[in-house]
N, C-alpha and C positions, 0 to 999 in steps of 0.2 A: 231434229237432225240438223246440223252446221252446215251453212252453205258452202265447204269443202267437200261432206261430203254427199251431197245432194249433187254437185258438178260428179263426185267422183262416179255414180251410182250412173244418171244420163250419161257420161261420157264413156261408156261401158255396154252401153245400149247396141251400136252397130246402128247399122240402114235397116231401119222397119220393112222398109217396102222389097227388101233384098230378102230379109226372114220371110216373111209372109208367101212371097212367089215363091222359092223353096219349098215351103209348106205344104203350101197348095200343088205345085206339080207330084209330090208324094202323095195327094190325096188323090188327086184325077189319077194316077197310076193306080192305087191298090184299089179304087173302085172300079176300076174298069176289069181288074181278076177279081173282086168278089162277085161282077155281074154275071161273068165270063162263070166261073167255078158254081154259080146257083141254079145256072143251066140243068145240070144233073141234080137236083134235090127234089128226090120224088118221093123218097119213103122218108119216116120217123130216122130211120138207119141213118139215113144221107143228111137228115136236117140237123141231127142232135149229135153223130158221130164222122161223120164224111165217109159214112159207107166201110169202115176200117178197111178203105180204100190207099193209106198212106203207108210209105215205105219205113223203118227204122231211122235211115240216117232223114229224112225227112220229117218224119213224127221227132227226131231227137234236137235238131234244128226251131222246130216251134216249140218244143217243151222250155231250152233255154230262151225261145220269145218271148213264152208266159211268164217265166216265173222270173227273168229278168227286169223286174218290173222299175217303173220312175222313181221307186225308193232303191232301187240296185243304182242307178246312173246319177239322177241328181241329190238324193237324200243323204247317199252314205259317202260320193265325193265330197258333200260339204261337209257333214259331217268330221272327217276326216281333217277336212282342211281347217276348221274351226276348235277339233280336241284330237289330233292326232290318233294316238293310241287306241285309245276308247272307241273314237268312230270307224276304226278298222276293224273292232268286235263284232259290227255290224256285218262287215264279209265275210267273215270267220265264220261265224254264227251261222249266216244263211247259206255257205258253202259245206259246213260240217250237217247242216240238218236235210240236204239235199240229201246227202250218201246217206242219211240214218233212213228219208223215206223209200227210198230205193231198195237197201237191203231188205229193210222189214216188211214192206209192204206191197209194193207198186206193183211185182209183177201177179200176185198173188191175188189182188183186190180183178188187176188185170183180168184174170182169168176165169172169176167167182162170178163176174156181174157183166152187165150189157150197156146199160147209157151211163148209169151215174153210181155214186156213194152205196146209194142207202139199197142197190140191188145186193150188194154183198152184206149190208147190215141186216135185212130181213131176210136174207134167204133160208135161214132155220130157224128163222124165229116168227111171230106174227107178225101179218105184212101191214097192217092198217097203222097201229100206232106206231110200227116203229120206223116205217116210210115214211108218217108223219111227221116224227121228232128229225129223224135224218135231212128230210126237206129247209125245213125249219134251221136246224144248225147250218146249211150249207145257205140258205138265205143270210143269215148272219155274217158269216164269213166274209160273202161277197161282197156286201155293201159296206161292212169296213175297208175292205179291201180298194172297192170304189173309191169311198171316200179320200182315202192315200193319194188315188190317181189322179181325181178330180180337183185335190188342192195342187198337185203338182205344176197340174195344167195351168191353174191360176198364177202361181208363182213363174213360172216359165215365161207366159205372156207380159205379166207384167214387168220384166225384166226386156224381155224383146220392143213391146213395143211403149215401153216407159210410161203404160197406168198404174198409176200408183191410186186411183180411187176404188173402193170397194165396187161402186158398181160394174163400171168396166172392166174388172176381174170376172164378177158372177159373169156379164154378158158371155164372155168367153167360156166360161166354165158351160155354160148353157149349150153353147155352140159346141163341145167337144161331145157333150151328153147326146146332144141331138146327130152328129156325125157317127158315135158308139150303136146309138138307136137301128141306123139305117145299116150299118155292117151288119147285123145280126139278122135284120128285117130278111133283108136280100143273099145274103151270102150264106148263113148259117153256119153248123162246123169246117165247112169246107174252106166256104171264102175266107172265116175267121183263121184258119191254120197258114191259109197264103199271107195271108198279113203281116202274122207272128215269123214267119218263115222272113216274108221282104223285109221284116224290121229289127228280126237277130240279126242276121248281113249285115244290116245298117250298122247296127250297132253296135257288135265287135268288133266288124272293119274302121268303125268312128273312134272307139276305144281304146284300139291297139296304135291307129295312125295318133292321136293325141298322144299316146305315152310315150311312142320312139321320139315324136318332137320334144317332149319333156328333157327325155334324155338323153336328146341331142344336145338340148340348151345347154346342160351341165354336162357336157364332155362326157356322156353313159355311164355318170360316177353315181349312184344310187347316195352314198353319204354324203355328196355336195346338196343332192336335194334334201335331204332330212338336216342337215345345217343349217341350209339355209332357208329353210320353214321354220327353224326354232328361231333364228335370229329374226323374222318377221313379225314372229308372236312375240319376241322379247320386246321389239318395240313397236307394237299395238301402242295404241293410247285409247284404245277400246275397256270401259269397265270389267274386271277382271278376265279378262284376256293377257293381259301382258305376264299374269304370274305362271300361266300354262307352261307345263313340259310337256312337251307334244309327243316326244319322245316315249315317251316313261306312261303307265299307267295311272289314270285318278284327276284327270283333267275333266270329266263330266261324272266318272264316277269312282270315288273311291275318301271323298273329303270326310264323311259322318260315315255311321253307320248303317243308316236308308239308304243311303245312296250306295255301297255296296252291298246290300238287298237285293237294291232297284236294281242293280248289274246281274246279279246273279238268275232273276227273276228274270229280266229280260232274255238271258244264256236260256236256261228254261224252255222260254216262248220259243226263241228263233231255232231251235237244235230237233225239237218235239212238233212247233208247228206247222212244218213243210209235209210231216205222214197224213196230216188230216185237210190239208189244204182240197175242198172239192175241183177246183179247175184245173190242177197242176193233175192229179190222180185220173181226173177223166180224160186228159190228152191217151191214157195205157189204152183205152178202147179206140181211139183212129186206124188200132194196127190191125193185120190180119189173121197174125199169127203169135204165138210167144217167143219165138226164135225174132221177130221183128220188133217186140217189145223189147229186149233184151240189147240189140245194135241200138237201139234210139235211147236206152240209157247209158251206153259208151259214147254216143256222139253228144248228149245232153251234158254230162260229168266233166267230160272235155273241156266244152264250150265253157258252160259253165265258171267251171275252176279256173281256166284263163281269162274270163273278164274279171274276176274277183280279184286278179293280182293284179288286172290294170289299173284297177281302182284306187288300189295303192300309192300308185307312181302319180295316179290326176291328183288324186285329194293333198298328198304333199306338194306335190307340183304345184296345185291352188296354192298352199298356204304360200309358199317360196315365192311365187311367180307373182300374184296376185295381192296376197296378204287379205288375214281376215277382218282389218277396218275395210275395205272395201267389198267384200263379200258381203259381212252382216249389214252394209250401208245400203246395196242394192234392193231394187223392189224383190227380189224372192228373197232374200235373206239366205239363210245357207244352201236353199236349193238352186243360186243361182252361180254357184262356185265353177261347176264345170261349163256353163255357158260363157263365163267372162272369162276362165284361163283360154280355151276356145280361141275367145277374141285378143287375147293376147298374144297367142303363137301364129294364127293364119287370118287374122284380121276380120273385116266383114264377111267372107265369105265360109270361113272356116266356122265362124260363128253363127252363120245361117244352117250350114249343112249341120251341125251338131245340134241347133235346137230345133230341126227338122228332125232329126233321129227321136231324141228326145219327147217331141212331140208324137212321132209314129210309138215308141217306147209305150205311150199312152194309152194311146187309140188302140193300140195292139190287146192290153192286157185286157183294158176296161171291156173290151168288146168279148173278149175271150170268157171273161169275170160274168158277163152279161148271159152269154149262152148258155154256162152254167146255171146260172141259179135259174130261170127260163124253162132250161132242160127239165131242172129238179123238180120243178113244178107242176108243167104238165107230165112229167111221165110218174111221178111218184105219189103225187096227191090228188091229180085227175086221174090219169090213167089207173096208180095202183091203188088208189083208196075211193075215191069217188066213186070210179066205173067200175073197180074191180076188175080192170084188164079187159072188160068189154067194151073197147073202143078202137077207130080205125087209125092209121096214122095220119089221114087230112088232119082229123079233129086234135090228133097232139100236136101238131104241126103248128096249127092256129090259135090253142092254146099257149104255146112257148112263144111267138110271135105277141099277142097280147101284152105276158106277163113281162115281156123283154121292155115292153115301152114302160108299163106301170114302173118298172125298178130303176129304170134309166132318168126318171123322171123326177124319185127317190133319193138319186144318187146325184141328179144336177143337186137336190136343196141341201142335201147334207156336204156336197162339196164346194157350195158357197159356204155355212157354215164353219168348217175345216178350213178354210184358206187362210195362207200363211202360217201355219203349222207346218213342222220337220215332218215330210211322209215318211223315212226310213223309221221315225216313229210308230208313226200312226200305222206304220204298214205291222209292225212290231204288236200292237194289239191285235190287228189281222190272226197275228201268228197265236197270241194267246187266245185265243177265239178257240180257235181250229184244235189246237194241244188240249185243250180242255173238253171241247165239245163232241170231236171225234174221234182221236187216236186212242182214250181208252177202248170204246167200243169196238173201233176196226181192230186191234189187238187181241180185246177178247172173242168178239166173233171169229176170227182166225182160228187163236191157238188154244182156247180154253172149250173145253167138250160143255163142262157144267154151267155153262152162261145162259140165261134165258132173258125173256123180253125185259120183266118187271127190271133188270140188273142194266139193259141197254139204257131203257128212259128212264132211269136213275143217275146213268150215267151221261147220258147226252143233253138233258133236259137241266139237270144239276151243274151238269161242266157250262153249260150257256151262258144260265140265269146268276149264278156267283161269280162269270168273268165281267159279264152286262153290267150288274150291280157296283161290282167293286170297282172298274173302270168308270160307274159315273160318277161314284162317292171318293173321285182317285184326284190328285193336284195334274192329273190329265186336261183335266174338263173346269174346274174352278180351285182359285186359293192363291193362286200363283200368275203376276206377267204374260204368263208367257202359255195358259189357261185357255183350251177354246171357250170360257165364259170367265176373263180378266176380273168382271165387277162385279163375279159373284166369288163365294165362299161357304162352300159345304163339302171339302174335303177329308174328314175323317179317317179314310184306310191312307197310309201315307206313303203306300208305293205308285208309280207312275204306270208301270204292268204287272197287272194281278196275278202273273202268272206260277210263281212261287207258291200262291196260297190255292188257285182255282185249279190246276193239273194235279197236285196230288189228291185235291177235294175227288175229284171226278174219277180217277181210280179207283177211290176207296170206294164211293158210292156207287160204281157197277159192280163191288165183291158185295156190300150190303145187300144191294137188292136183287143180287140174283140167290142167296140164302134166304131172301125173304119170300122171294115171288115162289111161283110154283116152277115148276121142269113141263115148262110148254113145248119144248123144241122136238121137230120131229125126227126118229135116229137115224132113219132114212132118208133124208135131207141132210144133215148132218152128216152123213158119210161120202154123199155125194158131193157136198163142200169138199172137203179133207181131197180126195182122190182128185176132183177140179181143180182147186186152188193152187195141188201142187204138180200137175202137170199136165191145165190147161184144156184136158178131153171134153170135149161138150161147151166149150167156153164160144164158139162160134155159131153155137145152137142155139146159145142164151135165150131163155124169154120171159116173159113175167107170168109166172105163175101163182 
């Protein structure tokens, strides 16, 4: 890096000690409601659901907390600000597959099952193995998902308080893990939902206040900013940046042939993997009712869809404002676009409030991500395979607590790892995860009468293991710069998300195997589904049986 732009990179930084107290006052605040909110966690109900004690527009408020994740805010505004077009696919993508798992899915799953996932994947089917495989993929999910947030965090700090050494990243990366840890410890669904709640506010009000100064700057003329972001990347002196049209489609993907693969595959993940996503689907259980799930995905969709077009306005805004030599020069690299336009329009302080949001962005998800898979664990593989349902709720309670640290712990090593990796990526194999591993099955168990188990763990165990595989043998992980392993070289599949090859795999193979397997399902559980699912009777009753 040039000593231009190594000045440019620190002079971009702000008052560390201005960031940090920011920070920290948002932490002393949401831990003082997650202490306050653990007060009432007395049963399994209250620890794993908050009691489905939450209103609609409140349940709809945390949903876009969770699933506004650090690859919503800082991954796909740099993005953006770096390839234009391309990195806008990114909201597109995650705004279009919000509405797909809504329709298809959410209130239905809502209504079939009690804590998690795999209550609506075994309900007519056997509960042992296919609790276990459901477990299993939602462990999966989470900890990429982690991993997203956890590089985030590395990049974020490192930009705030200008470490640019690895160690000093993981340090913090540690600290975020271990802060993730104690939310879940103490708070559970409940405190985690006030979180998510305190930190969409933050967030949308940060996002929406950053766009109108955008488009202040340029006179509220939408085409002065898109101008003049092309004229910034036209004079880049950054390695092939300067040829970008930021404009136009094919600035990250569209040059070869893989590469519009690799676009189409990723459309795929991001469109498909929001139905299978376990954290996002078990916010449906907070509520009380299905009339209350149903407001909380009008006030989610909202939400939602208007950060997605702010994103628009920051990411050009970066490229205009900012320019992407100084972006890719900073310690995040593209995730630190929206923190230095930040610092561009409202100075130190504006810079501090936004990578305090940012930061809550984090903390919010990870913790949310946490209690899921926690959740999944003690209630589906102790409770419903181990115990067989004979067990009290202390003992799930302190099992989830347990499991929360082991994966928290998990997710500090793999998100040292992952740093300085694009999370709107990394979040993007999240997505192929989840598309592959669960959406056929929650589909089939739905709508399909003739589905039986052998066809589920065909299908969930199959969708895993071919996305696992082909992500590791992918120029994700080695082959390539820009590689979370640079100095190796064992990339043979040559798409960057396996999702084009691993979601149709996983379909096919829950129609194989459920012609193969026997007709274990029973038809009076089965019908009992069908009549639940679609109009919520008995959904309040739920229990594991």
């Amino acid at each position: 890096m040039s000593h231009v732009s190594t000045y440019a990179a620190a002079a971009t930084v702000g008052n560390p000690t201005a960031n940090i107290a920011i920070f920290a006052v948002f932490v002393i605040i949401t831990m003082v409601v997650v202490v306050r909110a653990s007060r009432n966690n007395a049963t399994a109900a209250d620890f794993f659901t908050g009691g489905r004690g939450f209103s609609g527009p409140q349940n709809g408020i945390a949903i876009a907390g969770d699933y506004l994740s650090a690859a919503s805010f800082l991954g796909i505004a740099g993005a953006i600000a770096v390839y234009g077009y391309d990195g806008f696919l990114y909201s597109i993508g995650f705004l279009v597959a919000w509405l797909v798992a809504l329709l298809l899915v959410a209130e239905m799953l809502r209504n079939t099952g009690k804590f998690t996932m795999a209550d609506v994947l075994s309900f007519r089917l056997k509960q042992g193995p296919v609790r276990t495989a459901a477990a299993l993929t939602t462990l999966a999910v989470s900890l990429f998902y982690l991993l997203a947030q956890m590089a985030g965090a590395g990049g974020l700090v490192a930009l705030l308080l200008d470490i640019s050494d690895k160690t000093g990243q993981s340090v913090v990366i540690a600290v975020v893990g271990v802060l993730m840890i104690v939310y879940v410890l103490v708070g559970g669904m409940k405190g985690t939902t006030w979180v998510q709640i305190i930190k969409a506010v933050l967030l949308i009000a940060g996002a929406a206040l950053m766009t109108v100064m955008v488009f202040a700057k340029f006179g509220f003329n939408l085409s002065d900013i898109l101008g003049s972001a092309q004229e910034h990347v036209s004079g880049s002196k950054a390695k092939g940046v300067a040829a970008r049209d930021v404009l136009a489609p094919g600035a990250q993907y569209g040059a070869t042939a893989t590469s519009k693969l690799n676009f189409l595959s990723l459309g795929l993940a991001l469109v498909l993997g929001t139905a299978g996503l376990p954290h996002v689907l078990m916010r449906f259980y907070t509520v009380p009712t299905a009339k209350e799930a149903r407001r909380s995905v009008v006030w989610a969709i909202g939400l939602i869809g208007a950060f997605y077009l702010f994103t628009l306005v920051l990411g050009y805004g970066a490229a205009a404002i900012v320019g992407p030599d100084r972006i890719l020069a900073a310690a995040g690299g593209q995730n630190s676009a929206a923190p230095l336009l930040a610092f561009e329009l409202g100075g130190v302080v504006l810079l501090g409030v936004i990578s305090a949001v940012a930061f809550a962005t984090i903390l919010a998800v990870v913790a949310g991500l946490t209690i899921t898979a926690a959740t999944s664990f003690a209630h589906d593989i102790y409770a419903g395979v181990i115990k067989r349902g004979k067990v009290d709720d202390a003992k799930q309670v302190r099992v989830s607590r347990i499991t929360a640290v082991v994966i928290g712990l998990i997710a500090i090593g793999l998100g040292i790892l992952a740093n300085g990796q694009n999370i709107a990526f990394l979040v993007a194999l999240a997505f192929a995860v989840a598309a592959a591993a669960n959406l056929p099955t929650i589909l089939y168990s739905l709508f399909w009468k003739r589905f039986n188990t052998t066809g589920a763990l065909f299908s969930m165990y199959g969708g895993l293991i071919s996305t696992i595989v082909l992500i590791v043998f992918s120029p994700a992980v080695s082959g390539t710069a820009s590689s979370m392993l640079p100095g190796s070289d064992f990339d043979w599949f040559p798409l960057s998300n396996p999702g084009i090859v691993s979601i149709p795999l996983a379909f096919v193979l829950g129609v194989v195997g459920t012609f193969l397997g026997k007709k274990d399902e029973n038809p009076a559980k089965a019908a009992e589904m069908e009549v639940r699912s679609l109009t919520g009777v008995g959904a309040e009753k739920a229990v594991v049986h």
